[in-house]
PDB file with one MODEL, atoms N, CA, C and O in Angstrom:
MODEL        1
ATOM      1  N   UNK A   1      23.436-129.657-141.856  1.00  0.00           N
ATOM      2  CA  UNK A   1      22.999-128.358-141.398  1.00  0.00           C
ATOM      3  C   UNK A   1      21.778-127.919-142.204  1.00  0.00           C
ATOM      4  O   UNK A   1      21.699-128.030-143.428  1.00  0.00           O
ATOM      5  N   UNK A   2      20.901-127.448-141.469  1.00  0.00           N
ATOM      6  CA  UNK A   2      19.506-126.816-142.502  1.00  0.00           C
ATOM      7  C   UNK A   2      19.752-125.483-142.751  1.00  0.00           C
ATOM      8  O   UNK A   2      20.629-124.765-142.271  1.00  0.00           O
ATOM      9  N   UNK A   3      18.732-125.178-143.695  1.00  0.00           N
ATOM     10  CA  UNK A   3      18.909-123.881-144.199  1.00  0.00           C
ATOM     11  C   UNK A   3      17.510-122.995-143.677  1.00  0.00           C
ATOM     12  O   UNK A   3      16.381-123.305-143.296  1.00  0.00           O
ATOM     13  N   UNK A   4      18.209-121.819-143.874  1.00  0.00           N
ATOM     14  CA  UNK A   4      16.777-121.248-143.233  1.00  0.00           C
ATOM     15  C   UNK A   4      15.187-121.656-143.525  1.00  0.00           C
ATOM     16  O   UNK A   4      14.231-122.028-142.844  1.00  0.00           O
ATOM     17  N   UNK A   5      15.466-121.362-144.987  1.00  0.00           N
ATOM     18  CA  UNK A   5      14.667-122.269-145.566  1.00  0.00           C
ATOM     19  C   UNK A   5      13.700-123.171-144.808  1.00  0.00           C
ATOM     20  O   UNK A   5      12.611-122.901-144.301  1.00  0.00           O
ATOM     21  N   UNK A   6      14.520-124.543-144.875  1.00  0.00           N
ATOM     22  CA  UNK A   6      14.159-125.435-144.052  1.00  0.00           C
ATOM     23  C   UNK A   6      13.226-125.284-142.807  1.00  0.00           C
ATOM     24  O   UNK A   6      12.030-125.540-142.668  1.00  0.00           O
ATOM     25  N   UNK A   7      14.222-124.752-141.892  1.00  0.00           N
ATOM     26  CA  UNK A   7      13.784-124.054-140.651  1.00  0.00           C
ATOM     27  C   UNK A   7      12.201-123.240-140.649  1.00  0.00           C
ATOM     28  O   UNK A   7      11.323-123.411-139.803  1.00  0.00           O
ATOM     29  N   UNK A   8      12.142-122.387-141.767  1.00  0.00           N
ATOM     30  CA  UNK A   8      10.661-121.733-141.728  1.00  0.00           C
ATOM     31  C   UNK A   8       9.933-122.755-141.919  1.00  0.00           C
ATOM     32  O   UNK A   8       8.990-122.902-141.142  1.00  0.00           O
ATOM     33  N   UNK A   9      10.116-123.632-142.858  1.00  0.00           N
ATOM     34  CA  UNK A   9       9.113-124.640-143.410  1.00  0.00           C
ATOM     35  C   UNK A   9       8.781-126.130-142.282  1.00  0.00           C
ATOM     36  O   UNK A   9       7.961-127.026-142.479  1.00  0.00           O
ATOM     37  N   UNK A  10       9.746-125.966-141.097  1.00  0.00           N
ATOM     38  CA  UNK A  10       9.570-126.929-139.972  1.00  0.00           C
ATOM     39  C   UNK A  10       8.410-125.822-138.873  1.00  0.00           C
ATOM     40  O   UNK A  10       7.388-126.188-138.293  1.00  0.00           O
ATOM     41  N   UNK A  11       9.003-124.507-138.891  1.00  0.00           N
ATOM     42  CA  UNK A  11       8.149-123.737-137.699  1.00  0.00           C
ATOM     43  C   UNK A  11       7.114-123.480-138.563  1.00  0.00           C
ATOM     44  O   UNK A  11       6.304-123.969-137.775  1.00  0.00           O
ATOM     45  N   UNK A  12       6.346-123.110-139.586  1.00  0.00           N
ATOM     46  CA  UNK A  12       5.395-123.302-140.338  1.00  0.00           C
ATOM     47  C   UNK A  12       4.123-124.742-139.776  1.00  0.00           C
ATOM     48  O   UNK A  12       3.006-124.875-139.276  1.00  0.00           O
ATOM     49  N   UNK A  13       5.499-125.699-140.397  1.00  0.00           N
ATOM     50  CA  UNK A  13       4.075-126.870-140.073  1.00  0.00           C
ATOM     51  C   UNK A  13       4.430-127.419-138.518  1.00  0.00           C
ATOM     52  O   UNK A  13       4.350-128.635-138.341  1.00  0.00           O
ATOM     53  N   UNK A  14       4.794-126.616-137.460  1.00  0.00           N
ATOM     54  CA  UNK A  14       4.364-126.786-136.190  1.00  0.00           C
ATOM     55  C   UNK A  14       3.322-126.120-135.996  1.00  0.00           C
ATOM     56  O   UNK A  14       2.197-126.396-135.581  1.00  0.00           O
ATOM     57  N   UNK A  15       3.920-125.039-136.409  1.00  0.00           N
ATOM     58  CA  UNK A  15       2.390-123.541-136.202  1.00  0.00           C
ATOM     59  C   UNK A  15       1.256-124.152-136.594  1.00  0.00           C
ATOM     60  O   UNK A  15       0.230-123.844-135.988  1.00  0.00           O
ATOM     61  N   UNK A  16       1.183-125.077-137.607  1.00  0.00           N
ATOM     62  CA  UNK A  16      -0.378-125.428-138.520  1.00  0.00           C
ATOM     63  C   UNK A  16      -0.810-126.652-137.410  1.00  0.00           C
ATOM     64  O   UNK A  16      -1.912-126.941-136.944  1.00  0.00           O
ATOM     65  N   UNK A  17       0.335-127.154-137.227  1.00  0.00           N
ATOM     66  CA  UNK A  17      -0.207-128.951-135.894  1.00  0.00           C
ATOM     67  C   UNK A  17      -0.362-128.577-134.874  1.00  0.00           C
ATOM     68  O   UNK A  17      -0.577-129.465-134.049  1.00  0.00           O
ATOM     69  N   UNK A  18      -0.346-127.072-134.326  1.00  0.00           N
ATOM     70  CA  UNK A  18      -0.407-126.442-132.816  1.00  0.00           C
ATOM     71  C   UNK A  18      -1.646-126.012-132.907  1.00  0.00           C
ATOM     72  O   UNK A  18      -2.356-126.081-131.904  1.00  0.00           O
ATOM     73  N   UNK A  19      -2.114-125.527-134.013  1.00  0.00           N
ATOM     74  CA  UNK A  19      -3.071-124.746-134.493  1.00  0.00           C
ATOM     75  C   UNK A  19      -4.494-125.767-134.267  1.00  0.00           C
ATOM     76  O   UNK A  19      -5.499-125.632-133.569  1.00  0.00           O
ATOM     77  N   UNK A  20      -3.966-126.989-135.358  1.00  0.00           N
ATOM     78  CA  UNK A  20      -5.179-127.836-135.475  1.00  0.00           C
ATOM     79  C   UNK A  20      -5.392-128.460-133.866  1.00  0.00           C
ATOM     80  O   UNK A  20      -6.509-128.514-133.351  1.00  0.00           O
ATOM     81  N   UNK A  21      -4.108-128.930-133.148  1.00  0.00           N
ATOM     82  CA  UNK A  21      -4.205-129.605-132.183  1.00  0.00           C
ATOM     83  C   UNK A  21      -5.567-128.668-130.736  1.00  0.00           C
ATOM     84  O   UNK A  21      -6.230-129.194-129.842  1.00  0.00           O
ATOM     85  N   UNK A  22      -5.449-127.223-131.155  1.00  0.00           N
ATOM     86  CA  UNK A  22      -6.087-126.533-130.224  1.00  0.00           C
ATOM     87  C   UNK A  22      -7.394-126.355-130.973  1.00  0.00           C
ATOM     88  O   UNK A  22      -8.478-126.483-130.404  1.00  0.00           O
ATOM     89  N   UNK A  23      -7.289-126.093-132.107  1.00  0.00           N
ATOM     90  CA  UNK A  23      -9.014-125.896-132.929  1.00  0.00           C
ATOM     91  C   UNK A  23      -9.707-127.386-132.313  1.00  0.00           C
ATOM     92  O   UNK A  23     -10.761-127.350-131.677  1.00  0.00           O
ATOM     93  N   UNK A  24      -9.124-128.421-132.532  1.00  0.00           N
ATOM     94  CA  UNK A  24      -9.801-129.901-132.324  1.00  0.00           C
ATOM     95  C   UNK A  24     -10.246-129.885-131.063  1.00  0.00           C
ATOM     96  O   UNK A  24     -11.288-130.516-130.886  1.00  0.00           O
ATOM     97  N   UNK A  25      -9.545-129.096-129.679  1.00  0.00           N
ATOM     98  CA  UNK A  25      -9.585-128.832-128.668  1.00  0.00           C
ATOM     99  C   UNK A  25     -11.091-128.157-127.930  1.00  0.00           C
ATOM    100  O   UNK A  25     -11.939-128.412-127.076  1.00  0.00           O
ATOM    101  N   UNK A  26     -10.790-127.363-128.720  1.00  0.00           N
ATOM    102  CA  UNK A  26     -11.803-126.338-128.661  1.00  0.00           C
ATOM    103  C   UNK A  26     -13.785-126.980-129.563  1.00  0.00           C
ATOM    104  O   UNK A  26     -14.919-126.501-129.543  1.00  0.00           O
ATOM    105  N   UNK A  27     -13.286-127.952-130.054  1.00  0.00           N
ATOM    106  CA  UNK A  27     -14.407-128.277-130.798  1.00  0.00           C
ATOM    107  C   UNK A  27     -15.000-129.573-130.177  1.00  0.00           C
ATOM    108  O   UNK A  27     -15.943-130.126-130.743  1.00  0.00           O
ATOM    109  N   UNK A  28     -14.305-130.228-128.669  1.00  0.00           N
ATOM    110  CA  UNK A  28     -14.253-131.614-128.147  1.00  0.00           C
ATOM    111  C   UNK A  28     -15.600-131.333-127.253  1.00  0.00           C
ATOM    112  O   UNK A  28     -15.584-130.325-126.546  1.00  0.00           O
ATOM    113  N   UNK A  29     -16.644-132.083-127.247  1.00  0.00           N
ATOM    114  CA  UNK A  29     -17.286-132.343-126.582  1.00  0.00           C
ATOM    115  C   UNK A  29     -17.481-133.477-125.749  1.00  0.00           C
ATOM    116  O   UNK A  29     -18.403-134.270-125.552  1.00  0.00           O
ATOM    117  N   UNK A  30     -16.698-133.362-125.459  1.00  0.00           N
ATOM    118  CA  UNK A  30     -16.273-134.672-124.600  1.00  0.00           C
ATOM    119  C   UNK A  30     -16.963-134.855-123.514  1.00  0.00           C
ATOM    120  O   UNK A  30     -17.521-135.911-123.217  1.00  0.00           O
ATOM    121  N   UNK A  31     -16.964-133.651-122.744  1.00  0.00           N
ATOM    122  CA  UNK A  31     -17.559-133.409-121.097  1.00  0.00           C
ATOM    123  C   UNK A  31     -19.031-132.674-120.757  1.00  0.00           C
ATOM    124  O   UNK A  31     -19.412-132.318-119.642  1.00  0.00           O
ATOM    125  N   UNK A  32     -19.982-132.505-122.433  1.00  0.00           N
ATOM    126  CA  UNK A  32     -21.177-132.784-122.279  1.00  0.00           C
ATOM    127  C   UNK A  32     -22.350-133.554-121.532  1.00  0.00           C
ATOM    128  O   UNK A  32     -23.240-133.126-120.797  1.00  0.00           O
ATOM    129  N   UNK A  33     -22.068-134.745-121.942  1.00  0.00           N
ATOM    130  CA  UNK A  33     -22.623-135.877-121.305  1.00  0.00           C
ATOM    131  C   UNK A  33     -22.659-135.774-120.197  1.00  0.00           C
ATOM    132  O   UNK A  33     -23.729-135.715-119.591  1.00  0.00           O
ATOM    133  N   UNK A  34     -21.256-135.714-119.500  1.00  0.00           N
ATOM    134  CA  UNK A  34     -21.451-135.657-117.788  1.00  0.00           C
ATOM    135  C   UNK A  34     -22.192-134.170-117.319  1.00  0.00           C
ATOM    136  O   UNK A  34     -23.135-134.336-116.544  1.00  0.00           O
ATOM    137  N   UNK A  35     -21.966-133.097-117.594  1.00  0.00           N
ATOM    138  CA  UNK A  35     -22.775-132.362-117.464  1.00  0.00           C
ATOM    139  C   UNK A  35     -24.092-132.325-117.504  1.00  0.00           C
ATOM    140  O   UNK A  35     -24.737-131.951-116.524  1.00  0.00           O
ATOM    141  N   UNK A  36     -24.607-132.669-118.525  1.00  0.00           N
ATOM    142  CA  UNK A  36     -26.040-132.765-118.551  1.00  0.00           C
ATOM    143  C   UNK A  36     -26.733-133.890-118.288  1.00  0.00           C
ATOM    144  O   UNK A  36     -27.937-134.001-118.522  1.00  0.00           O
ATOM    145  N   UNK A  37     -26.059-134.728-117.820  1.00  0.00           N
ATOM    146  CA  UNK A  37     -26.245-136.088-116.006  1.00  0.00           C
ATOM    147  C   UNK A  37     -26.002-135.242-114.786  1.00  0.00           C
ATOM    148  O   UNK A  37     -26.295-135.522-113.623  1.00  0.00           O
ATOM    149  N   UNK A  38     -25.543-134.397-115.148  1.00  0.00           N
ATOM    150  CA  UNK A  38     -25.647-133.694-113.401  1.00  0.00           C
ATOM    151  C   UNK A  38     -26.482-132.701-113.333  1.00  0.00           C
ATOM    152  O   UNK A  38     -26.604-132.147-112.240  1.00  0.00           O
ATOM    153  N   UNK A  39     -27.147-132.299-114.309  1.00  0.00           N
ATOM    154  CA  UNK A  39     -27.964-131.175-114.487  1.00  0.00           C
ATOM    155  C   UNK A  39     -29.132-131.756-114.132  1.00  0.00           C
ATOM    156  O   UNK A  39     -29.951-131.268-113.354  1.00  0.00           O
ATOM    157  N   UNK A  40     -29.253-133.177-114.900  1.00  0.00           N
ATOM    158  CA  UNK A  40     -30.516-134.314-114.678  1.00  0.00           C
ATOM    159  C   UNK A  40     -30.676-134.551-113.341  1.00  0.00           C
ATOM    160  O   UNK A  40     -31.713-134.381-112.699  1.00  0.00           O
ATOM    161  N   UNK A  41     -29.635-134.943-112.945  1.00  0.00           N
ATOM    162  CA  UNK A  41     -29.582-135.839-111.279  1.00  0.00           C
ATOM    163  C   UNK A  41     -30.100-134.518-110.394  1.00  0.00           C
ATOM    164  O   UNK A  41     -31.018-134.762-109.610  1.00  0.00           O
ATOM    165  N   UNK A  42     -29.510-132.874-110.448  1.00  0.00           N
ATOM    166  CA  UNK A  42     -30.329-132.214-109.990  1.00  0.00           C
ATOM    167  C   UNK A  42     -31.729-131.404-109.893  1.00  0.00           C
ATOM    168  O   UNK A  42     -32.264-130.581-109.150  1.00  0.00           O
ATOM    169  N   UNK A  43     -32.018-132.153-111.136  1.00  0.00           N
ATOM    170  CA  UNK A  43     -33.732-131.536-111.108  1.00  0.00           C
ATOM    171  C   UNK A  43     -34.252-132.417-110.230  1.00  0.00           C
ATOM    172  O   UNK A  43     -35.084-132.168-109.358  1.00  0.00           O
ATOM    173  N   UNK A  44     -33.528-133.904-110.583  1.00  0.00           N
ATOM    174  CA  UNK A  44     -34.458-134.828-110.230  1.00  0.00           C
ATOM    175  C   UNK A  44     -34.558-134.716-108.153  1.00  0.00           C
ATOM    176  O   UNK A  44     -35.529-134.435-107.451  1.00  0.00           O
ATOM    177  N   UNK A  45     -33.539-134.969-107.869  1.00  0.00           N
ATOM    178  CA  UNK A  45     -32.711-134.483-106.438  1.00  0.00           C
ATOM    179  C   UNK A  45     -34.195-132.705-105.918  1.00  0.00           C
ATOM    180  O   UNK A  45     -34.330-132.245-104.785  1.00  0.00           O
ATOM    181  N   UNK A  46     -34.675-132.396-106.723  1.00  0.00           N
ATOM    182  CA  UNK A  46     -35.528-130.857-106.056  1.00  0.00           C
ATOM    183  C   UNK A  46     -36.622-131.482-106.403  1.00  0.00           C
ATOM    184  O   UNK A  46     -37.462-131.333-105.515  1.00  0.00           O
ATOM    185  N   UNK A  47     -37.107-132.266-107.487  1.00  0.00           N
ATOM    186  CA  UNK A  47     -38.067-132.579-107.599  1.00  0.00           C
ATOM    187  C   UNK A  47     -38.465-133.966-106.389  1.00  0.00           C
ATOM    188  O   UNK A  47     -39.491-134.643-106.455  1.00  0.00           O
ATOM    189  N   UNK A  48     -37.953-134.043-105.901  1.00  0.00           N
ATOM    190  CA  UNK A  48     -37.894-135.762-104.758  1.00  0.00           C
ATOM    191  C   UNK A  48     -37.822-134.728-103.504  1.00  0.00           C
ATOM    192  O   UNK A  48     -38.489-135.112-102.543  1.00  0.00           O
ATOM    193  N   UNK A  49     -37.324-133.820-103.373  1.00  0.00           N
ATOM    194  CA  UNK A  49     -37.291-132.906-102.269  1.00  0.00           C
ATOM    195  C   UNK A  49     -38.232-132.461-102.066  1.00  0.00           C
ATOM    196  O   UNK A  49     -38.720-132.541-100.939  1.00  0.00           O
ATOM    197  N   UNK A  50     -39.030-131.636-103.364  1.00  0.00           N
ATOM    198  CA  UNK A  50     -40.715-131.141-103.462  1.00  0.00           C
ATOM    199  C   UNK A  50     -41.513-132.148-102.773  1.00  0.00           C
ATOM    200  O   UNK A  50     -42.105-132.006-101.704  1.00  0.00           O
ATOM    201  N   UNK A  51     -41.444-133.385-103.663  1.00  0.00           N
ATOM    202  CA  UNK A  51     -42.607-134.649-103.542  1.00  0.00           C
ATOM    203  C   UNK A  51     -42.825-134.446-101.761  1.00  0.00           C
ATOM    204  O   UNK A  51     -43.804-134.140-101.081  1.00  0.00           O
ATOM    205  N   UNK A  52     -41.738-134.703-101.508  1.00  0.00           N
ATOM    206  CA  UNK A  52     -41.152-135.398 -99.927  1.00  0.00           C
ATOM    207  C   UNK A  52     -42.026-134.305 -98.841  1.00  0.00           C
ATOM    208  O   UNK A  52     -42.604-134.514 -97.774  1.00  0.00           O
ATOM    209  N   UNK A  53     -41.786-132.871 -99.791  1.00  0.00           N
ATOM    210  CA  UNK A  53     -42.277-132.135 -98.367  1.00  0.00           C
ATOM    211  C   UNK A  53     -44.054-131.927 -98.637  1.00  0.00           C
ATOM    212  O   UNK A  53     -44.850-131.376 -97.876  1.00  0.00           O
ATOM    213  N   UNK A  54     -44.302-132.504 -99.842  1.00  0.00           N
ATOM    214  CA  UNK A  54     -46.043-131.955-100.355  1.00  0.00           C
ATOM    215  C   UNK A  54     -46.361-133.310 -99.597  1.00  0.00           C
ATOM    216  O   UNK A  54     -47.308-133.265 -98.813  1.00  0.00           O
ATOM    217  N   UNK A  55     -45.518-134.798 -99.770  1.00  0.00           N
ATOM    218  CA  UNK A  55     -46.105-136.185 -98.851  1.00  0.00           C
ATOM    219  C   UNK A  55     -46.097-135.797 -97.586  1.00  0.00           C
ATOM    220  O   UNK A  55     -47.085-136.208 -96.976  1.00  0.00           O
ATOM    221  N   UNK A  56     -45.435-135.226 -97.021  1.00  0.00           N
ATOM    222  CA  UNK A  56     -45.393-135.413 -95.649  1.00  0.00           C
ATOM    223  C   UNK A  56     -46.487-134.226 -94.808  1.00  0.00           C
ATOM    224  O   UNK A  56     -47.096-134.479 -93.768  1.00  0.00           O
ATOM    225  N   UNK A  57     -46.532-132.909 -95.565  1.00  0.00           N
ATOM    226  CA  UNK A  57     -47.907-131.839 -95.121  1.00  0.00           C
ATOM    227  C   UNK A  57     -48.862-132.934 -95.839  1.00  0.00           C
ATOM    228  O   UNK A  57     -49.980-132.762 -95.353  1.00  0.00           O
ATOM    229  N   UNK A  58     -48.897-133.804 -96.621  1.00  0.00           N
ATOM    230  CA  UNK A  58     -50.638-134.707 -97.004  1.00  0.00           C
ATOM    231  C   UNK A  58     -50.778-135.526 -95.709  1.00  0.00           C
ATOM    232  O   UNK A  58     -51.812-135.456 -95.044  1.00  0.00           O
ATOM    233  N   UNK A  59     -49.517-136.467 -95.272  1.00  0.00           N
ATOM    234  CA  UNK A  59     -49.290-137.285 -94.088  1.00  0.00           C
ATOM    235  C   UNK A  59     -50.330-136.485 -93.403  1.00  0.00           C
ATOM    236  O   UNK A  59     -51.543-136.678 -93.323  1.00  0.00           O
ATOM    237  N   UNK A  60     -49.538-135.487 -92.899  1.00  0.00           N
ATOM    238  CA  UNK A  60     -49.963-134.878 -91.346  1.00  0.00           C
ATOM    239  C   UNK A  60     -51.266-134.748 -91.628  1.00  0.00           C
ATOM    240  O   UNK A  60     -52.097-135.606 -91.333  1.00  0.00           O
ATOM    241  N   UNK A  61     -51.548-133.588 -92.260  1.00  0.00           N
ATOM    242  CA  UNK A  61     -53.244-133.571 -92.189  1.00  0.00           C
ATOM    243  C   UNK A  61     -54.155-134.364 -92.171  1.00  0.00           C
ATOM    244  O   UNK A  61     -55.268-134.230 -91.661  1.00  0.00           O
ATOM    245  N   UNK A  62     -53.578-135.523 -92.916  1.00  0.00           N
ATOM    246  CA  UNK A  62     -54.430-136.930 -92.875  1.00  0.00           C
ATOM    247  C   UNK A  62     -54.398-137.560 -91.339  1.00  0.00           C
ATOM    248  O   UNK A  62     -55.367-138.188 -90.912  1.00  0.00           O
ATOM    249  N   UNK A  63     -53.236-137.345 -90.566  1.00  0.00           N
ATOM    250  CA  UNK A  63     -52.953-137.994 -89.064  1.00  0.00           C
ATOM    251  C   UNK A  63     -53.935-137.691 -88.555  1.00  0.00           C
ATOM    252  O   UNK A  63     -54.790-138.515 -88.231  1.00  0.00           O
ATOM    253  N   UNK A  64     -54.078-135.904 -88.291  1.00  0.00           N
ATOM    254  CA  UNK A  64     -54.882-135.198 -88.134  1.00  0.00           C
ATOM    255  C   UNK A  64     -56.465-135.317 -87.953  1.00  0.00           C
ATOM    256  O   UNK A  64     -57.223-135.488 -86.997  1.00  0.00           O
ATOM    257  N   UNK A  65     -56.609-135.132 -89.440  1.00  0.00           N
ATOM    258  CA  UNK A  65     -58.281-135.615 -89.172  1.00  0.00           C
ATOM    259  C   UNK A  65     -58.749-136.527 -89.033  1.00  0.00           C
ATOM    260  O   UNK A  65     -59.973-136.640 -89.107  1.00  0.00           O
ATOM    261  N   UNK A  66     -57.394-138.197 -88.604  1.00  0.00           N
ATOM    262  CA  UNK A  66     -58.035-139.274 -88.327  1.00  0.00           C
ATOM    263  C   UNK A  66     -58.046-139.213 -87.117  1.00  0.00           C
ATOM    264  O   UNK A  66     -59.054-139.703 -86.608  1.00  0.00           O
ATOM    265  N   UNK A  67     -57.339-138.815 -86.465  1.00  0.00           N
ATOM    266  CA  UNK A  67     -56.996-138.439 -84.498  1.00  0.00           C
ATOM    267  C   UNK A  67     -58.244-137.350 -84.501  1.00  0.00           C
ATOM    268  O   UNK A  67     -58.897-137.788 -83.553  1.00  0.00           O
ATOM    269  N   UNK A  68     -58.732-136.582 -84.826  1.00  0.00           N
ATOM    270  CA  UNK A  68     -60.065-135.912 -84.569  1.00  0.00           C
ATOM    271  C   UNK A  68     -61.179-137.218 -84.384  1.00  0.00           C
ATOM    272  O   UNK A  68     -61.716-137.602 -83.346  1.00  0.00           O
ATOM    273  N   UNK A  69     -61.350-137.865 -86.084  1.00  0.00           N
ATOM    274  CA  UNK A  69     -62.255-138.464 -86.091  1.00  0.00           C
ATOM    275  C   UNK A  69     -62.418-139.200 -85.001  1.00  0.00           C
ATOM    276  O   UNK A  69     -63.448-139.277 -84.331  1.00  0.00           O
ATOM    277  N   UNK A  70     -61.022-139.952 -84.747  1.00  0.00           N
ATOM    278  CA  UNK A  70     -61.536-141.043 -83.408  1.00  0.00           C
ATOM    279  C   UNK A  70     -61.681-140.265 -82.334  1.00  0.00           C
ATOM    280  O   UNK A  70     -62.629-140.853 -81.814  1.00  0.00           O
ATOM    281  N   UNK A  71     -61.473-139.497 -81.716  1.00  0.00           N
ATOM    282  CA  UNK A  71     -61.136-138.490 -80.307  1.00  0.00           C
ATOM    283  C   UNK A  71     -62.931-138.521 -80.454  1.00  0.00           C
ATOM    284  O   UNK A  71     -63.514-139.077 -79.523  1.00  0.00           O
ATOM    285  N   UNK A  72     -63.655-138.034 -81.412  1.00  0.00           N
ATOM    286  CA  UNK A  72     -65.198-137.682 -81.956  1.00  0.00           C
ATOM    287  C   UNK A  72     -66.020-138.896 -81.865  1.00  0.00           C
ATOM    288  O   UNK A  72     -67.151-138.828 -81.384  1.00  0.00           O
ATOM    289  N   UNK A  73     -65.651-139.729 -82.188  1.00  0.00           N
ATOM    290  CA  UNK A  73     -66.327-140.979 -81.806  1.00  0.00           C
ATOM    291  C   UNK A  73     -65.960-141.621 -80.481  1.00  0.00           C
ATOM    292  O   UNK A  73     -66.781-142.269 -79.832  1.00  0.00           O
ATOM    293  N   UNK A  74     -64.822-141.444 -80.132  1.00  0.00           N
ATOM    294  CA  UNK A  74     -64.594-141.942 -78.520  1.00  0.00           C
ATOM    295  C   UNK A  74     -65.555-141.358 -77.549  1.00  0.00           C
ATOM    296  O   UNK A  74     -66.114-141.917 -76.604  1.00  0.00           O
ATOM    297  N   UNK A  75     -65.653-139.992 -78.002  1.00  0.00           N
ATOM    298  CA  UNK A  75     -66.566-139.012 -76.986  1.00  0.00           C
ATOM    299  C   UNK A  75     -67.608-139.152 -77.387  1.00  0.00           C
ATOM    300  O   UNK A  75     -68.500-138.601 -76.743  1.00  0.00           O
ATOM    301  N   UNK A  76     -67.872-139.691 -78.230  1.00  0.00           N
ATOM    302  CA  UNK A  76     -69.844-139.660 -78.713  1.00  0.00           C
ATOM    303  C   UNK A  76     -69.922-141.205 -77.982  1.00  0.00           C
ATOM    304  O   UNK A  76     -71.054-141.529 -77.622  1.00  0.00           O
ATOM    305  N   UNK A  77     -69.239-141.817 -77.824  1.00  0.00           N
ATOM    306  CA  UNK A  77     -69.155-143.516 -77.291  1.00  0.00           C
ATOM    307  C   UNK A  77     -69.268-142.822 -75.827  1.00  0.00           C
ATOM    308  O   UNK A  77     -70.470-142.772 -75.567  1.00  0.00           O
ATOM    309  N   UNK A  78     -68.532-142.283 -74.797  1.00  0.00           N
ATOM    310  CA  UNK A  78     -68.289-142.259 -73.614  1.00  0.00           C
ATOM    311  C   UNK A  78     -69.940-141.706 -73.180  1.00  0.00           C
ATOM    312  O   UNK A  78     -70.623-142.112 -72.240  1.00  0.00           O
ATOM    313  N   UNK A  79     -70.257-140.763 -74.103  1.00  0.00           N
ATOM    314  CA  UNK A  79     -71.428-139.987 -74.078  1.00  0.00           C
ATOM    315  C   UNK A  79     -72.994-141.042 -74.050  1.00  0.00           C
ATOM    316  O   UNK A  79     -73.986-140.845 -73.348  1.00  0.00           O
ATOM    317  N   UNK A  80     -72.756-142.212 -75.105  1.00  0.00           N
ATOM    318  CA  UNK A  80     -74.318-142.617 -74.317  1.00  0.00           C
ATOM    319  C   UNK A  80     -74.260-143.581 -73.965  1.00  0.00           C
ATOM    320  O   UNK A  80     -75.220-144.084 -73.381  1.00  0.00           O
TER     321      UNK A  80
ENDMDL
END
């Protein structure tokens, strides 16, 4: 049989291994890394989105003034 004694000095050093077990808890950086890979993957993900829509208004305008140019020379051709 224990004595009270005893007893405080068992709930004592639970209290201190409950204690550390949650301080250690609280201090885990464990799930950094993946975070700041997903933080990465989404700049990168807006920045490829940007590129995509500044390539494709360069595309067009370029379509553009090459379908002028020839339309301009077809008609200067038909012309003499």
């Amino acid at each position: 049989m224990t004595t009270g004694a005893q007893q405080l000095i068992r709930l004592h050093t639970a209290t201190l291994l409950i204690r550390g077990e949650l301080q250690q808890r609280l201090r885990d950086d464990s799930g950094e890394g993946v975070i700041s890979a997903a933080i990465a993957v989404l700049i990168m993900a807006f920045l490829g989105a940007a590129m995509w829509v500044a390539f494709d208004e360069i595309w067009q305008r370029l379509l553009n003034t090459t379908n002028d140019q020839v339309n301009r020379i077809g008609s200067a051709g038909d012309a003499g």
